[in-house]
C-alpha atoms as a printed R data frame, in Angstrom:
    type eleno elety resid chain resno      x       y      z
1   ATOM     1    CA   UNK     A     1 16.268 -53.385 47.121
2   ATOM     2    CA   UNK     A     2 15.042 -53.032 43.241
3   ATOM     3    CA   UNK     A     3 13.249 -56.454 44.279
4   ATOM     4    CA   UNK     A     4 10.894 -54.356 46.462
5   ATOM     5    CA   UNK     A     5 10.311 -51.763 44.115
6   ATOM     6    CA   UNK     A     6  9.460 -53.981 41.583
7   ATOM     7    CA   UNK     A     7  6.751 -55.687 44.069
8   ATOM     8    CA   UNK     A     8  5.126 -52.533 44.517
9   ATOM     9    CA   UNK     A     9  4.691 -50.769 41.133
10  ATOM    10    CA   UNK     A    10  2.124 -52.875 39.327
11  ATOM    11    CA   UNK     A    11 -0.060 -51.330 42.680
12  ATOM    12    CA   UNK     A    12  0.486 -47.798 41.513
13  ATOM    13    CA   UNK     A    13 -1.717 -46.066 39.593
14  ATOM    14    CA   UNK     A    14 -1.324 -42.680 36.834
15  ATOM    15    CA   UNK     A    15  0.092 -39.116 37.811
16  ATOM    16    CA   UNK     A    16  0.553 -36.298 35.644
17  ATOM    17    CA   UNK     A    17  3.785 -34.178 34.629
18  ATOM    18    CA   UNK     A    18  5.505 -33.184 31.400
19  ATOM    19    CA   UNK     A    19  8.487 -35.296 30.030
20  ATOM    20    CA   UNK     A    20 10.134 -35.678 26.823
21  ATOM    21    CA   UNK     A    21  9.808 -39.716 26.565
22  ATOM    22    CA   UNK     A    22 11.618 -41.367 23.520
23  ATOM    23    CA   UNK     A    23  8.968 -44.263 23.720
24  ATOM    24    CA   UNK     A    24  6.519 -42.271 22.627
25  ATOM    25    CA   UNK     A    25  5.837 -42.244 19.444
26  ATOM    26    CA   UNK     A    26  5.401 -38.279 19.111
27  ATOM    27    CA   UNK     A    27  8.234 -37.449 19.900
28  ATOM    28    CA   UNK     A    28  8.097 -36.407 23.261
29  ATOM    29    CA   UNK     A    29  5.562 -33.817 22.726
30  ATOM    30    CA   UNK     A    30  3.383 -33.308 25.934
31  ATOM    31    CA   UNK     A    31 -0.602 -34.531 25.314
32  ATOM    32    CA   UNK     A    32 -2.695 -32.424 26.688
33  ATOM    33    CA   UNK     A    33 -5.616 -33.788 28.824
34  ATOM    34    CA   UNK     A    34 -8.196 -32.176 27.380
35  ATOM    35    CA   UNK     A    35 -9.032 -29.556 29.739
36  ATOM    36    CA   UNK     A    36 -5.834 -29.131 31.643
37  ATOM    37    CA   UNK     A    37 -7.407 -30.009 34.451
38  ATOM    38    CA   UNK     A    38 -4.982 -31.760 37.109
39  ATOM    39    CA   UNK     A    39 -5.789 -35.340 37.527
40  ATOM    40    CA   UNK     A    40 -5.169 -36.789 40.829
41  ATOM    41    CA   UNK     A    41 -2.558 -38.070 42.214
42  ATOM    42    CA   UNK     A    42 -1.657 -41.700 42.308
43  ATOM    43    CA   UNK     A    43 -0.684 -43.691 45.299
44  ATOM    44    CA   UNK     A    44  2.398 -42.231 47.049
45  ATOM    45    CA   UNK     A    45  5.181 -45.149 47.879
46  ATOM    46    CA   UNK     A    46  7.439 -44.278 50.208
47  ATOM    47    CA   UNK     A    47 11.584 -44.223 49.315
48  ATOM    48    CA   UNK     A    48 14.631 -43.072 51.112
49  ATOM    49    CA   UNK     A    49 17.210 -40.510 50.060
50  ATOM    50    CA   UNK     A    50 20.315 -39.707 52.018
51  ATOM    51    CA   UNK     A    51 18.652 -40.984 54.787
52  ATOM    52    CA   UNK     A    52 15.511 -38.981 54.264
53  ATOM    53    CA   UNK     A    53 12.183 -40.871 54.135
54  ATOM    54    CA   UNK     A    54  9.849 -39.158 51.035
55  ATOM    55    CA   UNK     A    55  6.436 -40.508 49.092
56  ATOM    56    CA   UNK     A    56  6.817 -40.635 45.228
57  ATOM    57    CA   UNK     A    57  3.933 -40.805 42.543
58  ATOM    58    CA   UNK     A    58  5.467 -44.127 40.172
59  ATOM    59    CA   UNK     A    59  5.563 -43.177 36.194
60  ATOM    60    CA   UNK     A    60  6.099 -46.667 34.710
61  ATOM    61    CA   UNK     A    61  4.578 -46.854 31.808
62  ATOM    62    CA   UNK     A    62  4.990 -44.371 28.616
63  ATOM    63    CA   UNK     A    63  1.685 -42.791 29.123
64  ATOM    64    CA   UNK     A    64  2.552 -42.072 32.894
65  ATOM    65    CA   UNK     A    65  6.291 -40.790 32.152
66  ATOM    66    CA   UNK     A    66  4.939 -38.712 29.342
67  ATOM    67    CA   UNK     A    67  2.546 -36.501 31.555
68  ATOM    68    CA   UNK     A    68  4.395 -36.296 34.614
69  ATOM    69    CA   UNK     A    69  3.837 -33.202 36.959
70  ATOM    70    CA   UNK     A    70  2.094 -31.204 34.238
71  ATOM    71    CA   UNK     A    71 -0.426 -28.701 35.394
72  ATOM    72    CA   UNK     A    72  0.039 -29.347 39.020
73  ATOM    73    CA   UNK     A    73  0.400 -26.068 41.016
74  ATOM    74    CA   UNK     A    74  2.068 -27.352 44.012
75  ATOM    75    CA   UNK     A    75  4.514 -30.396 45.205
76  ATOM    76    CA   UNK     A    76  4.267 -31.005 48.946
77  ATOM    77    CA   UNK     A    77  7.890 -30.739 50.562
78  ATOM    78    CA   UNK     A    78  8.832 -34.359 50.751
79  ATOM    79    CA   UNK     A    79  6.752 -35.566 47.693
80  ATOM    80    CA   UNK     A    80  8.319 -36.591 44.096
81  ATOM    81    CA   UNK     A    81  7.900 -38.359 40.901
82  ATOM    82    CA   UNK     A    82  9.620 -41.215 40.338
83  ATOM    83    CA   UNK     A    83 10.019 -42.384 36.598
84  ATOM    84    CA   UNK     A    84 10.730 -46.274 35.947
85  ATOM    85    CA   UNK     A    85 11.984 -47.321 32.448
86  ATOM    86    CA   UNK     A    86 12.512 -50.681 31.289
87  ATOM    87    CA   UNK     A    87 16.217 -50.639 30.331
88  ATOM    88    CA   UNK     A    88 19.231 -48.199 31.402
89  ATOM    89    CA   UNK     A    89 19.685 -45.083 28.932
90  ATOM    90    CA   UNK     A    90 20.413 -41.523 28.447
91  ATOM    91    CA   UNK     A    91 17.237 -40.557 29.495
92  ATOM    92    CA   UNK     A    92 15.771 -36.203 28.703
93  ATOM    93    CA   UNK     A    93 13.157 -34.580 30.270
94  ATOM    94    CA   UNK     A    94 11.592 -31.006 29.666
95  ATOM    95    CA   UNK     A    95  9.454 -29.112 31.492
96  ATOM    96    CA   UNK     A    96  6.728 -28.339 28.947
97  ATOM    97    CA   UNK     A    97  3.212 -27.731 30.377
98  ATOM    98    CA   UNK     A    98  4.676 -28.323 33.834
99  ATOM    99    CA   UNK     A    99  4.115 -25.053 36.127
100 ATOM   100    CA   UNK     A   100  6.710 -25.797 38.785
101 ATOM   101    CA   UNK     A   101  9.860 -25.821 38.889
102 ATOM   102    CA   UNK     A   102 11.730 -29.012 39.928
103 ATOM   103    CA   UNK     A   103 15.140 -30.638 40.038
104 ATOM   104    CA   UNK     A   104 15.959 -33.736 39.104
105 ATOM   105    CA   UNK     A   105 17.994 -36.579 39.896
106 ATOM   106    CA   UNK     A   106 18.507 -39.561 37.268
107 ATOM   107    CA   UNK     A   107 19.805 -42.669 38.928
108 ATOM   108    CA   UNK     A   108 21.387 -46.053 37.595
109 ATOM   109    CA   UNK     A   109 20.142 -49.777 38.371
110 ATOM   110    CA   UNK     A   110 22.143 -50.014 41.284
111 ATOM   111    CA   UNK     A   111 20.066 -47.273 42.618
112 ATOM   112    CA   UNK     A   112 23.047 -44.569 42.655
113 ATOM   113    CA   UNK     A   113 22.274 -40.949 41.840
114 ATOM   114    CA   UNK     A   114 24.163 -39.949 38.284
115 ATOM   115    CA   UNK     A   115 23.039 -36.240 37.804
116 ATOM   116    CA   UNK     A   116 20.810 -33.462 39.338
117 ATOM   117    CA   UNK     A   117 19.347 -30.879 37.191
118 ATOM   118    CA   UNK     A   118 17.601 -27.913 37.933
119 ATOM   119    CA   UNK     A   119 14.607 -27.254 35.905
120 ATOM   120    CA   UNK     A   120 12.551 -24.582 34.687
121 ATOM   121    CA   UNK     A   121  9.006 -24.257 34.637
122 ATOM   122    CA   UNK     A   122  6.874 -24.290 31.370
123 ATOM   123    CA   UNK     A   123 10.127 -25.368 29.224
124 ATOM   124    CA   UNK     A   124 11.009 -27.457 26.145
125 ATOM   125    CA   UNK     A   125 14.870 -27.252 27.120
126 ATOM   126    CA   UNK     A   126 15.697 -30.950 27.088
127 ATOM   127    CA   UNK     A   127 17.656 -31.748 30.104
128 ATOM   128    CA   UNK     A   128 19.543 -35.251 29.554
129 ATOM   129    CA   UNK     A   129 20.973 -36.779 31.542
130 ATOM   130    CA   UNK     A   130 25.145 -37.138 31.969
131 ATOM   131    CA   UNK     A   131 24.831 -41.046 32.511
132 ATOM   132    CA   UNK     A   132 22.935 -43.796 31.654
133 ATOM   133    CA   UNK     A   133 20.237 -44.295 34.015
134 ATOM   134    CA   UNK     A   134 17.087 -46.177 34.625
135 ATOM   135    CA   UNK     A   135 14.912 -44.219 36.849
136 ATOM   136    CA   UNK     A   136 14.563 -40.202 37.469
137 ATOM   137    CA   UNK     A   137 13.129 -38.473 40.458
138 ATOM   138    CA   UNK     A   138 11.431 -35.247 40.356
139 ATOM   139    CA   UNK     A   139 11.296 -33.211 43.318
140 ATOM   140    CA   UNK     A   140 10.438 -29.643 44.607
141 ATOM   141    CA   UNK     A   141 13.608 -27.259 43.157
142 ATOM   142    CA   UNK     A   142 16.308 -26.989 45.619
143 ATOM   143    CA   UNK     A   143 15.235 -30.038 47.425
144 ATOM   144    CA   UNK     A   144 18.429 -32.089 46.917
145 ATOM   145    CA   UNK     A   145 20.792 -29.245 47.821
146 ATOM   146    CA   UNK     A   146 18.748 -28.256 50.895
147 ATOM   147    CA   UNK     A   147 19.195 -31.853 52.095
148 ATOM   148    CA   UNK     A   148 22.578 -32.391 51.215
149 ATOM   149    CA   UNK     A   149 21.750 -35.070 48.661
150 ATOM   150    CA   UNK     A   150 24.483 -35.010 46.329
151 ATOM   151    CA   UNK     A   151 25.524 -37.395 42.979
152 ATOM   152    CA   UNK     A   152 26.666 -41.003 44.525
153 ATOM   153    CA   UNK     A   153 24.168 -40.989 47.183
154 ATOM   154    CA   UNK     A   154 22.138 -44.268 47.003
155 ATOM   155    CA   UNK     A   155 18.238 -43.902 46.563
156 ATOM   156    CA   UNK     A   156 16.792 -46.944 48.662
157 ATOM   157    CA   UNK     A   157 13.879 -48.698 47.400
């Protein structure tokens, strides 16, 4: 499954959202892109959850995971951000520049959902999470509880 996912990301393009990235060199701190405008969305690649089919915007690289879902306005219902790192972690995200607010699920290798955290809009609480993990998924706030997603539910690539 991680074998398809891996096929498909060098396809996917940049997004834009606000996350506190330890590869960046800054420190996290959210880069503005110059005139706050929101840039368009990347391709959307579609991923199960619980059984539910959703599209997700990839962040894999540092530039990617570090701007996030900043200065969108709106997150269609089954749309997300998934965030690919390189290695498994404790992994922290805030919600800086970001005007939505969104939970978040950070899941291990295997795929398995660790933690969900709820998130607050325009932020710079850092919400880590409580196991090591190697990808995050940003949705719409409330969407895992209204669809019964819960921690141990496999995310299927």
């Amino acid at each position: 499954m991680l074998v398809a996912l891996a096929a498909v990301l060098p396809a996917c393009g940049t997004a834009d959202a606000g996350v506190r990235d330890p590869d960046v060199a800054d420190g996290g701190q959210a880069v503005e892109t110059g005139t706050g405008a929101v840039v368009q969305a990347s391709e959307l690649v579609p991923l199960r959850v619980g059984g539910i089919e959703i599209q997700v915007e990839i962040a894999d690289d540092a530039d990617e995971r570090q701007r996030g879902l900043m200065y969108r306005e709106s997150l269609e219902e089954n749309q997300g951000m998934l965030f690919v790192y390189p290695e498994q972690r404790t992994l922290g995200f805030w919600m800086k520049d970001t005007l939505i607010p969104l939970d978040i699920a950070y899941i291990d290798r295997e795929g398995r959902i660790v933690d969900i955290q709820q998130m607050e809009p325009q932020t710079t609480e850092t919400h880590d999470s409580a196991a090591p993990a190697m990808y995050a998924l940003e949705m719409n706030q409330g969407w895992f509880d209204a669809n019964g997603i819960r921690i141990g539910d496999l995310i299927e690539f």
